[in-house]
N, C-alpha and C positions, 0 to 999 in steps of 0.2 A: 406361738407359745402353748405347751400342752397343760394339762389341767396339774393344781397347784399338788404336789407330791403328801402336804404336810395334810391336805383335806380329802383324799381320796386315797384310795386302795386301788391297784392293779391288780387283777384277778384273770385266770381264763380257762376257757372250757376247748373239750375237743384233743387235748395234750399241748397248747398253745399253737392251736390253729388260730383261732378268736382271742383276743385278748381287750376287757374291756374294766374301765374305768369305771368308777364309781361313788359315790359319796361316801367317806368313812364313819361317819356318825348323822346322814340325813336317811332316806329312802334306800335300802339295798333288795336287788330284785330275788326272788325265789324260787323255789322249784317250778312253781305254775307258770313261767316264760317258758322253759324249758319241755315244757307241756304242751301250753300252746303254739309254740312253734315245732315241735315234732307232731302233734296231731293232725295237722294242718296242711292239707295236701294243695301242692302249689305246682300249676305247671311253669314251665319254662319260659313262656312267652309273656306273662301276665303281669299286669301293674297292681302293685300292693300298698296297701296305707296300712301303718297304724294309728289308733285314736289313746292317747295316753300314753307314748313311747319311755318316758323317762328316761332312762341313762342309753338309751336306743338297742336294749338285749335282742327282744324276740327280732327284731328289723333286721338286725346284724346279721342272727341266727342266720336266715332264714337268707338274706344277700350270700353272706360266702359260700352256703349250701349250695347255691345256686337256683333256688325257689324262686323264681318269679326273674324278671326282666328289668324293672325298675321299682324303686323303692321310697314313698314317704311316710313321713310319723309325722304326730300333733303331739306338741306337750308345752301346758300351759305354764312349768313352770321354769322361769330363763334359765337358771343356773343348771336343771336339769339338760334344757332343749340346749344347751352348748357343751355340755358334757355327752349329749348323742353325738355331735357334729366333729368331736375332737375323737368318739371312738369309731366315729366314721372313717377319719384321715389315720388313726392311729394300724386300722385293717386295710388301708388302699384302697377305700371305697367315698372316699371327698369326690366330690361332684354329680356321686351317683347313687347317692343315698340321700336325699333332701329333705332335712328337720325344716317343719313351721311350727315359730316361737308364736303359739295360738290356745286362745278360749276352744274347748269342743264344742261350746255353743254357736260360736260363731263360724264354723265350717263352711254351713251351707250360705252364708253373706261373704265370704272370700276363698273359697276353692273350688274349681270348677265341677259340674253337677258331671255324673253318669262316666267318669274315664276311671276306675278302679276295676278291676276284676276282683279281688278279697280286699275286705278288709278286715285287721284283724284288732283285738283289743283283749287286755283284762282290767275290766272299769273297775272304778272304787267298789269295794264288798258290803258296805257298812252303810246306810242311809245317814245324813245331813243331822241327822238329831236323837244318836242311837249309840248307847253306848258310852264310854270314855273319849275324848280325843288325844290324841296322843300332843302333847305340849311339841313335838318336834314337827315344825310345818309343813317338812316335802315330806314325810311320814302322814300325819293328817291327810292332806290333798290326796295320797295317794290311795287311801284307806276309806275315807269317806265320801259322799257325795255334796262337797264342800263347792266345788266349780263344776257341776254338770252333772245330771241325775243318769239314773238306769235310762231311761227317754230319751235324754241329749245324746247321748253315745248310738242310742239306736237311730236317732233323728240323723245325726252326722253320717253315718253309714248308708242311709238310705240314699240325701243327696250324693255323695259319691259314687257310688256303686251303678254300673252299668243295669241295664233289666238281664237277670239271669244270672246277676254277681252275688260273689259270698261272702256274711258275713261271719268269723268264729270268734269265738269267746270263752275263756275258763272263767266262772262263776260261785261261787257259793251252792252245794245242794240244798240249804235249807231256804233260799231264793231262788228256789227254780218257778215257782209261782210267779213271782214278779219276774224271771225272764223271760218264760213263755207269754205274760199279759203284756208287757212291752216291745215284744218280736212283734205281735201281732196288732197290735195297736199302731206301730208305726209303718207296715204296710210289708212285714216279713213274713214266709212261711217256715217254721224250725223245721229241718228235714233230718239233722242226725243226730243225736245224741248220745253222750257218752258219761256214767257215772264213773266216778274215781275216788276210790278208796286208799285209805294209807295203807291197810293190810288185808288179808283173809279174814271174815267173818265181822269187819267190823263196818259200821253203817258209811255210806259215802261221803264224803267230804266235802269234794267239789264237784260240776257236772263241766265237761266239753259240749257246746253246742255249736252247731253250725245252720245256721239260717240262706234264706233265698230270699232274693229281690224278685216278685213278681213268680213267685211259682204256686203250686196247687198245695192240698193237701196230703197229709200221710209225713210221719216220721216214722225212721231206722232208728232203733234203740238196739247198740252194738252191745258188744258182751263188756262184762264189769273190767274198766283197767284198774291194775295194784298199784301201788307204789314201791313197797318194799314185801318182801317175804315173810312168812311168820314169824321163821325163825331171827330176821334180820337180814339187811345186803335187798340191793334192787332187784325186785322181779327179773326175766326175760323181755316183756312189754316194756320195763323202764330202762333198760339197757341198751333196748333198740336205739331208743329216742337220742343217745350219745354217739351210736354209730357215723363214723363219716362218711360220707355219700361214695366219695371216691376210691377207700379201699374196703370199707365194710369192719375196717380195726376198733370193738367195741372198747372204750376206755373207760365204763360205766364204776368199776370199783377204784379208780386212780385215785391217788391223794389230790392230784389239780382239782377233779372234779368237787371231791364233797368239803375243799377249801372254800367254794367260790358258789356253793348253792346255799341260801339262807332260809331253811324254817319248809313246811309245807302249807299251804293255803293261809298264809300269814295277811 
């Protein structure tokens, strides 16, 4: 049985290469999956997790690209982690895309330590007691650090993650303090970094980071990515990001696309 028509919206990116479900009035994902998964270089052979999958976007992404070899997500909340699994079977990818219906805290007490090569996340942005919370719960959870801190997210990555595995993350610029004291605290080193802005001229938004299990020092601080143009319409850099691997056909101004992306760093 696929997910309930009257609670969910079908949407899909790529010109309906991907086509994924989603909750109509709970959690809908944003431009930052579409981020994180085009930033995020994966080679072919490599096992991947994510920590806070929700309706299983970046996962998807990044499976029918053909990023990586095998595929799991964490996501703690049910009705999200079987809405990954239904758009798992909904893409051809049941059996090989593996949702766990799981706490991020408790990762490293039930999944095995050191077999990831990346893993990937965009944790809640908002600390536990900051702010409004939003009255909608898979909104909440997803927003704040209501089931699992900046720490836990970093904790969970580390027991997974091979020595030499990576972790990436789109983040909050104005929490990049607390990303870098949490990389490092929990036994990473940040090696690249990327600031991301909505437009020209105006201050960052969000930051792309990418850390290391067990490496030295020294971070790459690449050049500033845009999002949209000054004038309006998605940079060249954000256009990439929708290219299909297999013919290079960018779709980045299509109506499918800017149907099915919600909000920027929401």
């Amino acid at each position: 049985m696929g997910p309930d028509r009257e609670s969910t919206t079908r949407d899909s990116l790529f010109n309906g290469r991907l086509t994924l479900c989603q909750p109509r009035d709970g959690y809908r994902f944003s431009i930052d999956a579409v981020l994180l998964a085009g930033l995020t270089s994966i080679q072919p052979h490599e096992h991947v997790v994510e920590l806070g999958t929700g309706c299983g976007v970046v996962l998807l992404v990044v499976a029918v690209q053909g990023k990586g070899r095998t595929w799991e997500g964490v996501e703690v909340q049910p009705e999200l982690a079987e809405l990954a699994r239904a758009n798992a079977e909904l893409n051809g990818l049941s059996g090989r895309v593996v949702i766990h219906t799981m706490d991020v805290r408790k990762v490293p007490d039930r999944l095995p330590e050191g077999t990831a090569d990346v893993v990937l996340s965009n944790p809640p942005y908002r600390r536990a007691h900051s702010g409004r919370i939003n009255p909608n719960r898979q909104k909440a959870v997803a927003r704040h650090e209501l089931m699992g801190s900046l720490d836990d997210f970093f904790r969970g990555a580390f027991h997974l993650l091979r020595e030499g595995g990576r972790f990436a993350l789109i983040y909050p610029a104005a929490r990049l303090d607390d990303l870098m004291v949490a990389a490092v605290g929990q036994g990473f080193r940040p090696k690249r970094l990327t600031l991301i802005h909505s437009r020209p001229g105006e201050s960052a938004r969000l930051v792309y980071m990418e850390c290391r299990k067990g490496s030295g020092p020294e971070v790459l601080v690449t050049a500033p990515f845009h999002i949209y143009e000054a004038a309006g319409g998605y940079t060249e850099q954000m256009a990439r990001l929708y290219q299909w691997p297999a013919d290079g056909a960018s779709n980045s101004n299509s109506k499918d696309n800017k149907e099915c992306i919600y909000g920027f760093g929401t």
